[in-house]
PAMIGU-605495 format. One line per 10 residues: their letters; for each residue x, y, z of C-alpha. Coordinates in Angstrom, 3 decimals, padded with zeros to 6 digits. Example, Ala and Ser with C-alpha at 12.3 -4.5 7.8 and 13.67 -1.06 7.14 Angstrom:
! PAMIGU-605495
as = 012.300/-004.500/007.800  013.670/-001.060/007.140
//
This chain:
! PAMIGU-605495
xxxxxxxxxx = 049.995/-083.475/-032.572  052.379/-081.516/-031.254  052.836/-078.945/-034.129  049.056/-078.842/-034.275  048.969/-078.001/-030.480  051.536/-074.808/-031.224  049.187/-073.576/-034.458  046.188/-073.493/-032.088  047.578/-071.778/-029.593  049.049/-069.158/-032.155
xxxxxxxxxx = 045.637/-068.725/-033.505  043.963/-068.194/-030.081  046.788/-065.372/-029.452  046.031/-063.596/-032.193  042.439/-063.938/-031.585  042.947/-062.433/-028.390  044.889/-059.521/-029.418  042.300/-058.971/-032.271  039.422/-058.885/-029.363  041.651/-056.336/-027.112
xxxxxxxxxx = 042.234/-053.846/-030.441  038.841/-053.960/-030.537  037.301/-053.000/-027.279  040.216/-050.186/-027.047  038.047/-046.951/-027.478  040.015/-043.517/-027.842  038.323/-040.860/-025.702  036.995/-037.687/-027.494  039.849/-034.514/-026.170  038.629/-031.113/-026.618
xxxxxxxxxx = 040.769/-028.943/-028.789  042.840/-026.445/-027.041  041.720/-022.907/-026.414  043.859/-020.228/-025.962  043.464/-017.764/-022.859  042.372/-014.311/-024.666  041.816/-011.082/-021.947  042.497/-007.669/-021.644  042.580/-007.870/-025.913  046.200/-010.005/-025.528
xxxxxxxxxx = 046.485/-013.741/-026.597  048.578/-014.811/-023.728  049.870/-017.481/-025.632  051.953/-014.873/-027.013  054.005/-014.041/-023.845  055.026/-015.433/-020.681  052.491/-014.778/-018.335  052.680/-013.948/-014.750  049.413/-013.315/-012.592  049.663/-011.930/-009.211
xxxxxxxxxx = 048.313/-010.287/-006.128  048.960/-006.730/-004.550  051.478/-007.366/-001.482  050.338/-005.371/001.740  053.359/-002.678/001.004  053.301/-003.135/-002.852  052.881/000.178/-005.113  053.521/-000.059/-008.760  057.123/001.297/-008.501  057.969/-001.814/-006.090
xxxxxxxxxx = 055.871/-003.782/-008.332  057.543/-002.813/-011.536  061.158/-003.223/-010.332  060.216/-007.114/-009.666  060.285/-007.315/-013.391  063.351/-007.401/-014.259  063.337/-003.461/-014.025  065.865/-001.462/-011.969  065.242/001.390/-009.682  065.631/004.182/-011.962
xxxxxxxxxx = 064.015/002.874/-014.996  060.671/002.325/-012.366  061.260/005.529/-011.134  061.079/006.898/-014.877  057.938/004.611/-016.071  056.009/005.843/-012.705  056.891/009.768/-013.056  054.960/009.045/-017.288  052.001/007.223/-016.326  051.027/009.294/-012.613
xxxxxxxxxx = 048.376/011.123/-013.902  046.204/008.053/-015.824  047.459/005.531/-012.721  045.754/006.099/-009.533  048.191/006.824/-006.655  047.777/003.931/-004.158  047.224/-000.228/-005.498  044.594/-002.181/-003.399  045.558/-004.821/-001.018  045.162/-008.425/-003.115
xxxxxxxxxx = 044.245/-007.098/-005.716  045.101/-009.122/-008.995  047.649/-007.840/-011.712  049.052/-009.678/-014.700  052.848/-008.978/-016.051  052.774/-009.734/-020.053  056.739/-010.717/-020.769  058.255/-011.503/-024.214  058.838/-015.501/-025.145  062.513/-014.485/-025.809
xxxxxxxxxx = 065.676/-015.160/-023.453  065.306/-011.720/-022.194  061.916/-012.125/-020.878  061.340/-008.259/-020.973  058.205/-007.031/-019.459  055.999/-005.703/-022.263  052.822/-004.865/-020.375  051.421/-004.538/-016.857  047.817/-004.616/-016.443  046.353/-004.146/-012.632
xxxxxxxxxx = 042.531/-004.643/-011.789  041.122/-002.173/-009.165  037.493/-004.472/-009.548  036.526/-006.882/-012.083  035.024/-004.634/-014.874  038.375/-001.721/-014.590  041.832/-002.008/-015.251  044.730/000.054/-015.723  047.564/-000.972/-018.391  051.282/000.408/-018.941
xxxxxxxxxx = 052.113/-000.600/-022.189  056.205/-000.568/-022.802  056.677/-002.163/-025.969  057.121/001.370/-027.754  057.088/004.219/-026.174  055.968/003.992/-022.500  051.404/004.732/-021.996  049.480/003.729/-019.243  046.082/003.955/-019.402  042.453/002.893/-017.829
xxxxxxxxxx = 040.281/000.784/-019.728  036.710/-001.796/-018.755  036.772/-005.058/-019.941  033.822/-005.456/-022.583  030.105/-006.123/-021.097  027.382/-007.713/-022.243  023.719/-008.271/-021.158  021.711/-011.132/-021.315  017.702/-011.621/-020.006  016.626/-014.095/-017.983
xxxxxxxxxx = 012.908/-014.482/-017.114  011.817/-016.655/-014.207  008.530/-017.823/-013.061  007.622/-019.544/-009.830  005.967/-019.639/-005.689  007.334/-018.016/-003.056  008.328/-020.959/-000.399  009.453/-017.970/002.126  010.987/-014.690/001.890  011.494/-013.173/-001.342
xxxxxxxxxx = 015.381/-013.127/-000.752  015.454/-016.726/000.189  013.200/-017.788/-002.875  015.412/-015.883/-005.999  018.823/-017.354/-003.537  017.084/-021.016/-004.148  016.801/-019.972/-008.200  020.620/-019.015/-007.771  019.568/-015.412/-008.756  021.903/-012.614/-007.332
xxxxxxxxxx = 020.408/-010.592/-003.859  020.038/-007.708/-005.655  017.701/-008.541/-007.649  015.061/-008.854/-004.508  016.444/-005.558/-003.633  015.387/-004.683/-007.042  012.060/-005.611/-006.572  011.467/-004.659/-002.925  012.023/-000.703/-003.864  009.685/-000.919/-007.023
xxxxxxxxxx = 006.439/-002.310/-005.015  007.584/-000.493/-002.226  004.119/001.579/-002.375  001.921/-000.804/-003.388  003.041/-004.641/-001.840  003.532/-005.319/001.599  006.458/-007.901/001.675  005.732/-009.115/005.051  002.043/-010.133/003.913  002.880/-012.365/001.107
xxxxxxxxxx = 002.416/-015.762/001.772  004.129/-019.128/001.245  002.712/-020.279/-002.425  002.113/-016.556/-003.847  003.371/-016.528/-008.027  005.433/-014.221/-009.033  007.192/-013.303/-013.012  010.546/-011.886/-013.488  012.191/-010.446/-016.544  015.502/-008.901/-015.811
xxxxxxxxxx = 018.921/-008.261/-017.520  021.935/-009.861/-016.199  025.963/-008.112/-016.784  028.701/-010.455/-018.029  032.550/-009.638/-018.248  034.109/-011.023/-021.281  030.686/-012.614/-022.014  031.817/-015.349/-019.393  032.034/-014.001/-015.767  028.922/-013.146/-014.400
xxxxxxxxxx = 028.355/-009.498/-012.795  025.537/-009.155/-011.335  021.853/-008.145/-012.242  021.465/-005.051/-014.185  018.038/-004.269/-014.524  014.106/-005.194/-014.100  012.587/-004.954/-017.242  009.037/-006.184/-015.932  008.021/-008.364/-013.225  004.559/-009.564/-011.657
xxxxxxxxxx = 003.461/-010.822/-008.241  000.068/-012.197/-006.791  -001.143/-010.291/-003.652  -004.438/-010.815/-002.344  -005.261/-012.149/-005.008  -004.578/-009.571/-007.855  -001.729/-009.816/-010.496  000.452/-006.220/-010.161  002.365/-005.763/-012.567  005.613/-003.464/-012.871
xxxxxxxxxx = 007.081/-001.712/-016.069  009.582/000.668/-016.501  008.461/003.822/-018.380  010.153/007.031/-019.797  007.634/009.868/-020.007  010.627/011.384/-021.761  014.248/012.421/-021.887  014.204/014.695/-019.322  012.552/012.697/-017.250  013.512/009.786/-014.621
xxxxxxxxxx = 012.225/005.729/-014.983  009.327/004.883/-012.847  007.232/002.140/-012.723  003.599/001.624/-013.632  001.273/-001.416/-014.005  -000.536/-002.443/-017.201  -003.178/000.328/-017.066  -000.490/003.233/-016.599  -000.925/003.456/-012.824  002.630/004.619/-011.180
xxxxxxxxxx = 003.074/001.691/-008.749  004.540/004.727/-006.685  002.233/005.669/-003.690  002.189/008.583/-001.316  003.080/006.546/001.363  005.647/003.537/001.518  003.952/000.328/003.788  006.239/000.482/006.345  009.274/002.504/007.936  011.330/-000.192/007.967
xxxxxxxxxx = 013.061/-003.150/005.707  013.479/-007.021/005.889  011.392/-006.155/009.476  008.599/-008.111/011.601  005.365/-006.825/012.421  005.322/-008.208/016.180  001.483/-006.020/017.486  -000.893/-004.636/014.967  -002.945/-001.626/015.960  -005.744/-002.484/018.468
xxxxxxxxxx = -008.107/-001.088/020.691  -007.381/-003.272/023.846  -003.975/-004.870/024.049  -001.877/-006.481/026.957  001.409/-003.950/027.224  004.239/-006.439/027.615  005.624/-003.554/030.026  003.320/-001.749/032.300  001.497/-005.418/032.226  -002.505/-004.304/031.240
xxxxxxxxxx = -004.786/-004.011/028.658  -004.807/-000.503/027.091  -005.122/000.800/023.511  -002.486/000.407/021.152  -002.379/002.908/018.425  000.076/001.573/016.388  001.699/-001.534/014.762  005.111/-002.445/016.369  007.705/-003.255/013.688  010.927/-005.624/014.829
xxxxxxxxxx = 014.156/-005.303/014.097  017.748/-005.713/015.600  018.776/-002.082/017.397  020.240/000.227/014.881  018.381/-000.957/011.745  017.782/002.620/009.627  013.813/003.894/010.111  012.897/005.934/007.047  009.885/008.287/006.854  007.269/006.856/004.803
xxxxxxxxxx = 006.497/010.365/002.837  007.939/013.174/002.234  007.433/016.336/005.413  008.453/018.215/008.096  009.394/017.178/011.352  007.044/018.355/013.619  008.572/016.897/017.010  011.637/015.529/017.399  012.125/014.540/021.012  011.905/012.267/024.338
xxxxxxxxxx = 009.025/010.845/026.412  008.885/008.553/029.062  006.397/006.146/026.913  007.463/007.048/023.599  011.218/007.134/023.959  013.220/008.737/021.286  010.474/009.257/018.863  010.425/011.435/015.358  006.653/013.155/014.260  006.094/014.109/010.858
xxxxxxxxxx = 003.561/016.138/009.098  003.047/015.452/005.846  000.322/017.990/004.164  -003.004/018.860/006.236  -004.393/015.548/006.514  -001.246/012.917/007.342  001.072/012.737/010.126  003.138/010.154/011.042  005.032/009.163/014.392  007.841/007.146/015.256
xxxxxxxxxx = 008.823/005.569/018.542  011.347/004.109/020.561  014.277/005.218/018.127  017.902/004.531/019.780  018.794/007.679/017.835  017.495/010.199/016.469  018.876/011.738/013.200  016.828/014.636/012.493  015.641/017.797/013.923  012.688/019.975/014.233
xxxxxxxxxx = 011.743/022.008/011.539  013.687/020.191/009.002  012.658/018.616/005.502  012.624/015.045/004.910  011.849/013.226/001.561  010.432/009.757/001.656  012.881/007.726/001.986  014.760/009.638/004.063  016.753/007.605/007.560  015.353/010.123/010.140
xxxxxxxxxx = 016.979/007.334/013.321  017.409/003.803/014.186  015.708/001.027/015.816  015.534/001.017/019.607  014.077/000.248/022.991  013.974/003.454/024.382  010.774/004.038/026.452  007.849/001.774/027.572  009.778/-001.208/025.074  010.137/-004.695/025.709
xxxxxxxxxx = 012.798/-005.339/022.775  013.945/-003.665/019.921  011.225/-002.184/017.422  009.698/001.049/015.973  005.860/001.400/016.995  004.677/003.417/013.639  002.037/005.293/013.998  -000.373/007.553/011.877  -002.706/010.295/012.494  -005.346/011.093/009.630
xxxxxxxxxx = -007.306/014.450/010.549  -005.718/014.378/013.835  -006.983/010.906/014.733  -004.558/008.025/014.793  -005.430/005.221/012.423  -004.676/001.890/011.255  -001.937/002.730/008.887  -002.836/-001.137/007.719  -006.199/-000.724/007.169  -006.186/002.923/005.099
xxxxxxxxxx = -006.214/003.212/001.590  -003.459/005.670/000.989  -003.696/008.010/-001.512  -002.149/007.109/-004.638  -000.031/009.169/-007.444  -001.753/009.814/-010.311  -001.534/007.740/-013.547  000.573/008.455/-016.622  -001.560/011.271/-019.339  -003.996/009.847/-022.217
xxxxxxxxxx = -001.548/010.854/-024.931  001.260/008.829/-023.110  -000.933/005.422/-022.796  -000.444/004.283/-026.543  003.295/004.659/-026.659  003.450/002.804/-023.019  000.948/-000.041/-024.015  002.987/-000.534/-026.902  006.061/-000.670/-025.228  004.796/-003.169/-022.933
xxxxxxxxxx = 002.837/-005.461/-024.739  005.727/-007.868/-025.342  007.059/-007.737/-022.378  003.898/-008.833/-020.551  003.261/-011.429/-022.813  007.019/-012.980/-021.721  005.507/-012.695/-018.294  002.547/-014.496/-019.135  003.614/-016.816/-020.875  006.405/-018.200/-018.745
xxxxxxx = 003.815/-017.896/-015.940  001.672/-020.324/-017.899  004.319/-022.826/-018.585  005.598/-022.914/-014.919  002.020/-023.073/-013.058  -000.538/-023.958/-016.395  -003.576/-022.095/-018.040
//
């Protein structure tokens, strides 16, 4: 019994063991992959990354390495006119050194940004050089509802600010950003830069975009006439989406009073005219005149302020008040565009705005309510190669729009 008792319990070991081989599970390891940049295989050299020191310049830099005084000297006085004089505070820079027991500097390579770098190269004879890492472009096209500002929608979709910026100067003319409304669609195609195919730069370029306002799709498209000529923007039919007038003189603003013909003044506390719309915005924000003029008044009122007045051909003026400072002068030509002063609450103001205001025939307006006069569309014998052009592109639009929201 007792020999039987020791070949059981032999068998159960073994049985045991058997069971623990089998539930041991080797985990997948991904196979090594060695650090290539700047067109070196670092696994090649020792490698030392650093930052610029707040004294550092390349001759202090260099004689770190293993390098004395006057051999630094010597490599600086060679490479001064390809190396720019001063280094930027923490800035990177990478020191290439040979595997051997000398650990000899080879090559120095110092980024200014992330796309340029200089190199000194002192395996040979002694270069130093500028060179940009390789780029590459890659499209992205988005569809979806605005669920606030532009900028805070794209920064939900992880999309870079710029690319609102993008946007904002294209429909300047012919979308009024602080009228769309929570749930209005919008399109995107645009082009995105990568470093090294890896680290992501930025947003290069729109190449076509839609939005729904007031109910109508506008499109935008970049367009060549030719060569010699600059990219604008048009909608499907060929219509520049660039307008006479921009909607307002301000950016990323408020409209706080619209024009009316009996409204309570905040300051002088009673019901009067106002002949303008009233655009918020923290003191010092950059007023731009909404077409291109001469400054017919620049100047200070007791109601008005600091105010700029603009007259634009024989039929359009504009006016704008309560500026903290004025940056033009009588007389002078201003493109639209143009900064002409900065927000204030000079004047009859309660807070910080511009009150914009526009005369048509020498009667102020509703700048709101007028149709503006538009530029005209592209020629007849330009429309085929443009439809042509386009009629991919919008079909990306489409049909992403489609997906996202349905027929």
């Amino acid at each position: 019994m007792k020999k039987i008792a020791i070949i059981l319990l032999v068998l159960l070991s073994l049985y045991s063991c058997k069971n623990q081989q089998e539930e041991y599970v080797i985990e997948d390891i991904e196979p090594y992959k060695p650090i290539v940049d700047f067109g070196f295989k670092y696994d090649d050299f020792n490698v030392h990354y650093d930052t610029i020191g707040h004294q550092d310049t390349f001759e202090r830099i260099l004689k770190k390495q293993n390098l004395n005084g006057k051999k630094a000297s010597e490599i600086i006085k060679i490479v001064k006119d390809s190396f720019p004089t001063q280094v930027r505070f923490k800035r990177p820079y990478v020191c290439l050194r040979s595997k051997d027991k000398y650990n000899k500097l080879q090559y120095l390579i110092y980024q200014p940004n992330r796309l340029d770098y200089y190199l000194i190269d002192l395996t040979d004879s002694i270069v130093g050089f500028k060179k940009a890492r390789p780029l590459t472009y890659k499209i992205k096209t988005i569809a979806g509802k605005l669920s606030g500002s532009l900028a805070a929608t794209l920064r939900n979709q992880k999309i870079d600010a710029s690319l609102s910026k993008k946007l904002m100067k294209v429909y300047a003319w012919s979308i009024d950003f602080f009228r769309l409304k929570k749930g209005d669609k919008f399109a995107i195609s645009f082009t995105e830069r990568y470093i090294n195919d890896t680290l992501y730069d930025g947003v290069d370029s729109l190449r076509a975009s839609f939005f729904e306002y007031k109910g109508e799709k506008i499109y935008a498209f970049p367009y060549q006439i030719n060569n010699n000529s600059k990219v604008d923007y048009y909608n499907e039919e060929g219509k520049a989406l660039k307008n006479y007038f921009l909607k307002a003189p301000l950016k990323f603003i408020n409209i706080t009073s619209r024009y009316s013909k009996n409204r309570f003044h905040p300051v002088q506390l009673k019901w009067k005219p106002h002949k303008g719309t009233d655009y918020a915005a923290p003191t010092g924000t950059p007023i731009m005149a909404t077409a291109t003029g001469i400054v017919e008044m620049a100047g200070y009122t007791a109601g008005n302020g600091n105010f700029v007045k603009i007259k634009h051909d024989k039929t359009y003026s504009t006016q704008y008040l309560h500026m903290s400072k004025i940056l033009v002068k009588r007389g002078q030509h201003v493109k639209q565009g143009d900064v002409i002063g900065k927000v204030g609450s000079t004047g009859l103001a309660s807070g910080p705005h511009v009150c914009y205001r526009f005369w048509k025939n020498g009667v102020e307006v509703d700048a709101l309510k007028l149709k503006l006069p538009n530029s005209q569309p592209m020629e007849s014998r330009d429309l085929p190669r443009f439809k042509e052009q386009i009629r991919p592109l919008k079909r990306e639009l489409d049909s992403i729009a489609e997906i996202e929201f349905g027929k």
